[in-house]
N, C-alpha and C positions, 0 to 999 in steps of 0.2 A: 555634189551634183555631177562628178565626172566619174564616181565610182559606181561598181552594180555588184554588191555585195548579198553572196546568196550562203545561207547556213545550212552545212551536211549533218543530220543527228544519226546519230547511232545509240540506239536503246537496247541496253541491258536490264530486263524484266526479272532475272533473279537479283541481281545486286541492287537493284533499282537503281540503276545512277545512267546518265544522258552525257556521251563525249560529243563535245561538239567541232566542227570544223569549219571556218569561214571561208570560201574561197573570195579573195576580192580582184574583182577585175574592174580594167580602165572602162568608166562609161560614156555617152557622146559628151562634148565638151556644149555648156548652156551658158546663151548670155543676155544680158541684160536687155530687154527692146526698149522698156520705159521704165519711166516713175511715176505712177497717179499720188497725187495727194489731195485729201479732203478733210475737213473739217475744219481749214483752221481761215477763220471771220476776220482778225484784224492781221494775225502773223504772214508776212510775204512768202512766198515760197520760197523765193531766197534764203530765208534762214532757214528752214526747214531743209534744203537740199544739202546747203552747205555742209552740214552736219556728216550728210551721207560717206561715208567709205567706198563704196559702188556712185559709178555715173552708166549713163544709158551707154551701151556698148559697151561694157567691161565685161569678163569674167563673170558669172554667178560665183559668188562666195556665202557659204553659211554662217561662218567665224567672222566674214566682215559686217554682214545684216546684222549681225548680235550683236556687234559692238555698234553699227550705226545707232541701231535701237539705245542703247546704254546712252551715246551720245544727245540722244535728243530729249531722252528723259533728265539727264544730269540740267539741261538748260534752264529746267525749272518754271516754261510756260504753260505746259499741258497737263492737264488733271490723267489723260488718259493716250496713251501713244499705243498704236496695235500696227502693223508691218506684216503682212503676207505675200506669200510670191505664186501666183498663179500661170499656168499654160501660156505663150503667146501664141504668135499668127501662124510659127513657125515650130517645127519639133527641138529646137537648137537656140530657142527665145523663150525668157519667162516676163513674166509683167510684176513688176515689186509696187504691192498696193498701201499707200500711207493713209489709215486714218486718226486723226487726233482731237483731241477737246480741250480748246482754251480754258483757260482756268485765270482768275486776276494777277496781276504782273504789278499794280500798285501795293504800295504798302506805306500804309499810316501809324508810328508805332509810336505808343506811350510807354513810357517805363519807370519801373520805382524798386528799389533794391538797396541791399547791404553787404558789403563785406570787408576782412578785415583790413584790404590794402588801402580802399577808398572812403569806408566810414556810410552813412548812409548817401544814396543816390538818387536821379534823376534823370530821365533823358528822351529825346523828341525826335526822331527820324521822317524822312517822306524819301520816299523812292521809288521810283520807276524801273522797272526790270527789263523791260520791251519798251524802250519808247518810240513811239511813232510804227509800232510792229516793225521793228527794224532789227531788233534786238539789242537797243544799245540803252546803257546802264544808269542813270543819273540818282544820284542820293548826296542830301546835306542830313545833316545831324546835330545835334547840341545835346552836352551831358554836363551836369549839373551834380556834385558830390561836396561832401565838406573838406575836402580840399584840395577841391580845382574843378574847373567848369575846363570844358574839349568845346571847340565848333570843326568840321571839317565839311566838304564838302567834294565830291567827285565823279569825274565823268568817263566812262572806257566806251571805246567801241570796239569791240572784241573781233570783228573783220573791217579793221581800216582801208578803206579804198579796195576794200574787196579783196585784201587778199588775208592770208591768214595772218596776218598781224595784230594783234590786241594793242591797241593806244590810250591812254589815259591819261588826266588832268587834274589836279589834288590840288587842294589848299587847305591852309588848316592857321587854328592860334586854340595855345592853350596854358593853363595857369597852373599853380602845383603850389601848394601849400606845404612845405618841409620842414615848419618848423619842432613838429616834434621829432622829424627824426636826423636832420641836421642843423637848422636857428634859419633857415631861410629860405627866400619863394623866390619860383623858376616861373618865366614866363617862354613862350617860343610861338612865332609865325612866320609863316611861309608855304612854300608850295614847293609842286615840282610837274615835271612830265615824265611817263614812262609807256614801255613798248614788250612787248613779251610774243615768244612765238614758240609751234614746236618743231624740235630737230626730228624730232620721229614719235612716235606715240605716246611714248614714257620719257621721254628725253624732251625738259622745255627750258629756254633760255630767255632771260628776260633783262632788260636794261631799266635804268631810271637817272634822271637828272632832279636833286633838289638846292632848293635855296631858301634858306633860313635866318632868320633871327633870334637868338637868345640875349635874355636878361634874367641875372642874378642880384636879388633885391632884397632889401628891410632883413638885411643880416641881422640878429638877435648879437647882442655885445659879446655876450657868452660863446659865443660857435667857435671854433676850430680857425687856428691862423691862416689855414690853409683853404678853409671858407672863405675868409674874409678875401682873401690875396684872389681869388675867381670872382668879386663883385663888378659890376657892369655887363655892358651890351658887348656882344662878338656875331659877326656872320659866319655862315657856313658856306661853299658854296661846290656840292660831293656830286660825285658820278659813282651809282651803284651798280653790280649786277651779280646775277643768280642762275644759277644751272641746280634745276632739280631733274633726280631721276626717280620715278613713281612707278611704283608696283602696286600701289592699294587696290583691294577691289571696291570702296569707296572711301574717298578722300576726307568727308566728313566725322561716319561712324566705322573706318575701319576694321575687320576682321580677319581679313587677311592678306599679305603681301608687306611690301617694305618700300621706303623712299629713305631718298637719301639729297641735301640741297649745302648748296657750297654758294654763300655769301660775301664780297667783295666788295667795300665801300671805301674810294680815296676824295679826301678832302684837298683841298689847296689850289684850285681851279680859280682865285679870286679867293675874297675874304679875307679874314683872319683866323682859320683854322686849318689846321695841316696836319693831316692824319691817314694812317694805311689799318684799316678793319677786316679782320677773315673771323667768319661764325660759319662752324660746318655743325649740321643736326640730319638728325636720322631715325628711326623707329622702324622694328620688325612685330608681324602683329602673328598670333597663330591662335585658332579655335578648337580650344583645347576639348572641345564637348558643347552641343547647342548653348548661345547664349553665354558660354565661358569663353573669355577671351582673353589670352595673355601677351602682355606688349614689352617690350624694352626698348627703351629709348634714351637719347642721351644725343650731350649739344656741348660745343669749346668754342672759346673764340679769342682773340690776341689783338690787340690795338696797340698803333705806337707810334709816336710822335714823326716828323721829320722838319726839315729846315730850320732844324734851331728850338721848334714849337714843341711845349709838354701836351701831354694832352688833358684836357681842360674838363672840370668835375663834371659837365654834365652828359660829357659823349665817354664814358668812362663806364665800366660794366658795376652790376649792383647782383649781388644774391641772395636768395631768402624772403619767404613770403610763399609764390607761386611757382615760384622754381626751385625751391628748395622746402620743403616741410618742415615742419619742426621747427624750424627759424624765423625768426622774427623778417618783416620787409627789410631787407640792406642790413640784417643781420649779421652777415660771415664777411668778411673781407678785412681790408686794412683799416684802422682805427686812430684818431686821433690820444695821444694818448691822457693828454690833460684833461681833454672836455669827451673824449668818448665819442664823439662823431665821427658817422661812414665815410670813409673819402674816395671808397670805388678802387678797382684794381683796374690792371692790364692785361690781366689773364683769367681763363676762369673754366670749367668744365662741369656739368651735371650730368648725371645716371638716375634712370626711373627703371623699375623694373615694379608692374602692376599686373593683378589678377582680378577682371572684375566679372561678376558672379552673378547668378538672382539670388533674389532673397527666397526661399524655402518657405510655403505658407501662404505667401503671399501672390496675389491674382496680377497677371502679366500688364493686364491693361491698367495696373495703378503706376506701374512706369518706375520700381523702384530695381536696386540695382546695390550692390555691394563690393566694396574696392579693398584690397590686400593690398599695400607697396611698402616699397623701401627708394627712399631718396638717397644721394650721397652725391656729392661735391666740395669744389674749391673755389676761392677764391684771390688771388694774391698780387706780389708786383704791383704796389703805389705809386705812384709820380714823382712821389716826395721820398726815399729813401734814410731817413736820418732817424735817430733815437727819441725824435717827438711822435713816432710813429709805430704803430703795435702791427704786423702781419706776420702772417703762415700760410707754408703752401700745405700745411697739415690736411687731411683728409676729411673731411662732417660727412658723418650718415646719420640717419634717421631712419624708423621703421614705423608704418602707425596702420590704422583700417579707416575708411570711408563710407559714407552711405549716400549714393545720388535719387534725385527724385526729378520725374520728372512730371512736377505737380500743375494744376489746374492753374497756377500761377505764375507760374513759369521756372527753367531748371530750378534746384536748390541744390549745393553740394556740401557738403559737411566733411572735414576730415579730423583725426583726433592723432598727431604723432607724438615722437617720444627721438629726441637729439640725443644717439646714442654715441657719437664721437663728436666733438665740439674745443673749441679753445676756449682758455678763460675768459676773454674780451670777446665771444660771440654774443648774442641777443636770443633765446630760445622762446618761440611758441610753441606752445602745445593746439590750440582749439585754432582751426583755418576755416570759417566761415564766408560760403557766398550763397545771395540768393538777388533772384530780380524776374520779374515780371512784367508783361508786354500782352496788352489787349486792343 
């Protein structure tokens, strides 16, 4: 808006070709008089404004409308968001005009689904997206699988006391069925509060407080000494926080740009658990040609005890299944070595590097999608260091192809890999099946 950019041509009728020339010069400086907004019946203007990059009196910016725009569509209340900026009273004033269309903010969701980490499932949400057109967040849930049922429940108000601060309130209890893959069932409840905000656009920082209970139960005779010696209740009682930096140009479906978030979890605040957690993760995305999109991504993280305290099976890293392919759930890592049970490590890192595709033939709107990758990671460092115990910080890769759908039913993802480095005492899958549906 402050530039008056006029192009000089110059036409060459034998060669046919046009040199062009831009001159750009400074133009009057224009600024904001107001903000109309209409359409929106239950939403307050409030949130609507808040959203805004420009306030009445600023600068006209075309780079910040574009991103307010992004911003208000990302909120997920308006079916339709449209922003123009028209003439004011003045030659040196424009008028930025909001129109929008509510769209439902409730959501009643059934669900019924399979796959391979949870066996078949179940699950029941309600949630509010807007409540009280205020914009703030309220959802419980219950999931229901054969082996373990989740309850949680959660409240954020993503402008607390009005300012940019996001607050929020969790609780949760959930059950875990282990006996096939270690002799015994996890239970855990608790809650916590947390606060998040951003340092700058891409730059956001966020806090949390929880407080927890665990129980380890109905140990199977057969399990690992090392099972058995973690039987009973323990509290937690951690102070976490996270500094992500985001470059996606969508955070969901990704295409392009890169994040990067650095995770920090110290136990020992009260309780009986004393522990220091770092997980750094990151992904770069590039589109390699419409619809091709290639990513690499990759995650480590280190835990470890203090004041005397190990650190204890179930705040312990696990690999294989969703994080690793080709691997069985808690597949890779240290092993008991008599009974063959996972006992988690202290250290651990993953690499994904995937190419996902269309399918050729096939009509856009059936939603289907085809995936290239290659996994590969570690996982190592037990609690327990002694010769009842199998690990390596050896390397596992994997390479396989996938097919996502995103059917009438809801996602389905298929993948078929092939554990092409592995130890003898790893767990290998080939077939990693999930599917689930929501009407």
């Amino acid at each position: 808006p402050f530039l008056d950019v006029q192009p000089v041509v110059d036409r060459d009728r034998e060669t046919k070709k046009i040199n062009l020339t831009y001159d750009v010069q400074e133009g009057a400086r224009v600024f904001v008089e107001r903000i109309d907004i209409v359409g929106n019946v239950r939403t307050i203007d409030k949130v609507i404004r808040r959203e805004f990059l420009l306030a009445e009196g600023d600068a006209f910016s075309n780079s910040r409308l574009r991103r307010s725009v992004n911003r208000l569509r990302s909120l997920g209340f308006f079916g339709k968001v449209d922003v123009n900026n028209v003439p004011g009273t003045q030659e040196d004033r424009t008028i930025v005009q909001v129109e929008v269309e509510e769209k439902s903010t409730g959501e009643l969701s059934l669900g019924a689904g399979y796959s391979t980490e949870d066996g078949a499932l179940g699950d029941i949400s309600l949630r509010e997206r807007n409540l009280l057109g205020r914009g703030l967040d309220l959802k419980a849930s219950f999931r229901l699988s054969q082996r373990g049922t989740e309850f949680e429940t959660s409240y954020t108000d993503p402008y607390f006391l009005d300012k940019e601060v996001a607050f929020g309130v969790d609780a949760f209890r959930t059950t875990r069925d282990n006996q096939d893959i270690g002799g015994y069932d996890m239970m855990a409840i608790g809650g916590g509060l947390r606060f998040g905000y951003q340092l700058t656009e891409i730059l956001r920082e966020s806090w949390r407080y929880t407080l927890r209970q665990d129980e380890i139960s109905n140990i199977d005779p057969t399990a690992s000494r090392f099972i058995k010696a973690s039987e009973g209740e323990y509290v937690t009682s951690s102070v976490g926080h996270t500094l992500t930096y985001d470059q996606r140009n969508n955070r969901l479906e990704p295409t392009e740009g890169y994040y990067f978030a650095l995770t920090t979890d110290v136990a020992g605040l009260g309780g009986d658990v004393k522990y220091v957690r770092n997980v750094l993760n990151g992904a770069k995305y590039w589109t390699v040609r419409p619809r091709w999109v290639f990513a690499l991504v990759g995650e480590g993280g280190y835990i470890t005890g203090f004041g005397g305290e190990d650190v204890r099976l179930r705040d312990r890293f696990y690999l294989g299944g969703d994080n690793l392919r080709g691997f069985a759930s808690s597949g890779v890592g240290p092993r008991d070595v008599s009974t063959d049970d996972p006992l988690g490590g202290k250290i651990y890192y993953t690499t994904t590097a995937e190419l996902s595709m269309p399918i050729y033939g096939v009509p856009d709107e059936l939603g289907l999608s085809g995936k290239i990758f290659a996994d590969a990671g570690s996982l190592f460092e037990p609690e327990d260091r002694s010769d009842f115990v199998r690990d390596s910080a050896a390397l596992r890769a994997s390479v396989g192809v996938g097919v996502g759908w995103l059917s009438p039913f809801g996602p389905i993802r298929v993948d078929v890999a092939q554990a092409l480095l592995k130890q003898e005492f790893d767990k290998t899958q080939t077939l990693h099946f999930k599917f689930g549906t929501r009407f």
